[in-house]
C-alpha positions as CSV (number, residue, x, y, z in Angstrom):
1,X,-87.9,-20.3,1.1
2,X,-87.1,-17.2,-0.9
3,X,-88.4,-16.8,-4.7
4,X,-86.3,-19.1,-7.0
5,X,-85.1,-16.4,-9.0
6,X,-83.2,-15.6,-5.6
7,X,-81.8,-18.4,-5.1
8,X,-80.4,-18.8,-9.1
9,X,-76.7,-18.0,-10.6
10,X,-76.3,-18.3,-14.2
11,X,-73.1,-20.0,-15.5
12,X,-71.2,-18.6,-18.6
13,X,-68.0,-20.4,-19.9
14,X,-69.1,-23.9,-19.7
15,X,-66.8,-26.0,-22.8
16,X,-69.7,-26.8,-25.2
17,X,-69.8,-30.1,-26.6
18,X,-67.1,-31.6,-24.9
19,X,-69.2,-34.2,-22.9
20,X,-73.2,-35.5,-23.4
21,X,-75.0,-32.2,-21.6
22,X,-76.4,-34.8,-18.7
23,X,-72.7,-35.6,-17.7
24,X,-72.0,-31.7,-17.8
25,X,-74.8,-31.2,-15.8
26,X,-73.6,-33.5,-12.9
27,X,-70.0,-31.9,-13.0
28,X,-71.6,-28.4,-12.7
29,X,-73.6,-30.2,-9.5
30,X,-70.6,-31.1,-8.1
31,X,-68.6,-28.0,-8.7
32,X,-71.5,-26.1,-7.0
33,X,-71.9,-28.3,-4.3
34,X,-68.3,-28.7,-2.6
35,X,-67.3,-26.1,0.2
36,X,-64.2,-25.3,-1.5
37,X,-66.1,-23.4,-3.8
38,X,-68.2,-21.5,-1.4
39,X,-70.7,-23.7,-2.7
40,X,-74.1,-25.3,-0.6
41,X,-77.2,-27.6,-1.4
42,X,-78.0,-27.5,-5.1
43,X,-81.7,-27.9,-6.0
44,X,-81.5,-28.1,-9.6
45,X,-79.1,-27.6,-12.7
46,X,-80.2,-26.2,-15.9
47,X,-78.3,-27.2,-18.6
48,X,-77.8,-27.2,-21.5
49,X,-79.9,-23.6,-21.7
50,X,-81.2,-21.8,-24.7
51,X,-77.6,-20.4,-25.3
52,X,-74.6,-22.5,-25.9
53,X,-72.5,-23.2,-22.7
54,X,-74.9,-21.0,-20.6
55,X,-76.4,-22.9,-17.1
56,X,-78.5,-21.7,-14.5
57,X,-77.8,-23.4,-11.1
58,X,-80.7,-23.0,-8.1
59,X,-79.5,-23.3,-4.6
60,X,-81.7,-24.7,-1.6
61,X,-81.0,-21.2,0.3
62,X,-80.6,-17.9,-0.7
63,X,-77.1,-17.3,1.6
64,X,-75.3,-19.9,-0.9
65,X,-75.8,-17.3,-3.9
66,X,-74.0,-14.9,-2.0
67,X,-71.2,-16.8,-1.2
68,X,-70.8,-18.1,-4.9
69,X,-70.9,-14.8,-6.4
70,X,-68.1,-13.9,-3.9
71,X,-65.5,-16.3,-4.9
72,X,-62.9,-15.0,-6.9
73,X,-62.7,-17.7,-9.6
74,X,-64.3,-20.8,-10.4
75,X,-62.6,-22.9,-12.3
76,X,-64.7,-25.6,-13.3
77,X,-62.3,-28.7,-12.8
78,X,-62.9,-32.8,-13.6
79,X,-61.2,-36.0,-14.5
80,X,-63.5,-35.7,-17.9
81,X,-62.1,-32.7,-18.4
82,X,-59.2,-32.3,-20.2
83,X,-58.5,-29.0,-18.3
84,X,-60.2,-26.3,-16.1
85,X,-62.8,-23.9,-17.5
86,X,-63.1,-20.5,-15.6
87,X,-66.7,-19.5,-15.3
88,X,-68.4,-16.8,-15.2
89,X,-70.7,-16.7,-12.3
90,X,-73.7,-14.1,-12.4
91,X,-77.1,-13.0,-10.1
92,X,-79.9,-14.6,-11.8
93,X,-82.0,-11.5,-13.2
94,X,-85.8,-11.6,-14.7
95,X,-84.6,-10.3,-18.0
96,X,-82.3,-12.9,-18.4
97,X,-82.0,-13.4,-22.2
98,X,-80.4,-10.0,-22.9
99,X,-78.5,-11.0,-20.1
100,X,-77.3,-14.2,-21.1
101,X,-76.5,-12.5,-24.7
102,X,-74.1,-9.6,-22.5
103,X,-72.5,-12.0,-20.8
104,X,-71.4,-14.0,-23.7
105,X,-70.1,-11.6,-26.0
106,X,-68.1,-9.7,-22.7
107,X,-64.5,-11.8,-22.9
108,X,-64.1,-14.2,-19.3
């Protein structure tokens, strides 16, 4: 099993406040789960994260990461949502707060 950080994307563009952060947390699941999104086994969600509609999603294999960050666009897309959200899907990296802050303030 390779090193969590290996296994981790972090999400940017997630609609704050739209839906309690538990519910928000199973969507993101979901969206990272299904094939259609080049998606795989999901071993945890984190969310909400110390910066507003910011997520960090941990695969159960390293392979799945790669395919993820390949996608073009994910468009996060529900029934509780009153439209889609593109994301911004990103390598985990150690320094991860300055990280989080540049991908915020770059537009989606």
């Amino acid at each position: 099993q390779a090193a969590k950080s290996a296994r981790t994307v972090v999400i940017a563009g997630i609609p704050d406040g739209l839906l309690h952060d538990d519910v928000m947390a199973d969507i993101l699941m979901i969206h990272f789960q299904k094939s259609k999104n080049n998606g795989g086994d999901v071993e945890e969600v984190m969310y909400p994260t110390m910066t507003k509609g910011v997520a960090c999603v941990t695969f159960e294999d390293e392979e799945v990461v790669e395919r993820v960050l390949k996608k073009d666009e994910h468009r996060l897309e529900d029934r509780r949502l009153s439209r889609y959200y593109p994301l911004k899907v990103t390598r985990y990296c150690e320094n991860v707060s300055s990280f989080i802050i540049y991908l915020v303030v770059l537009p989606l």
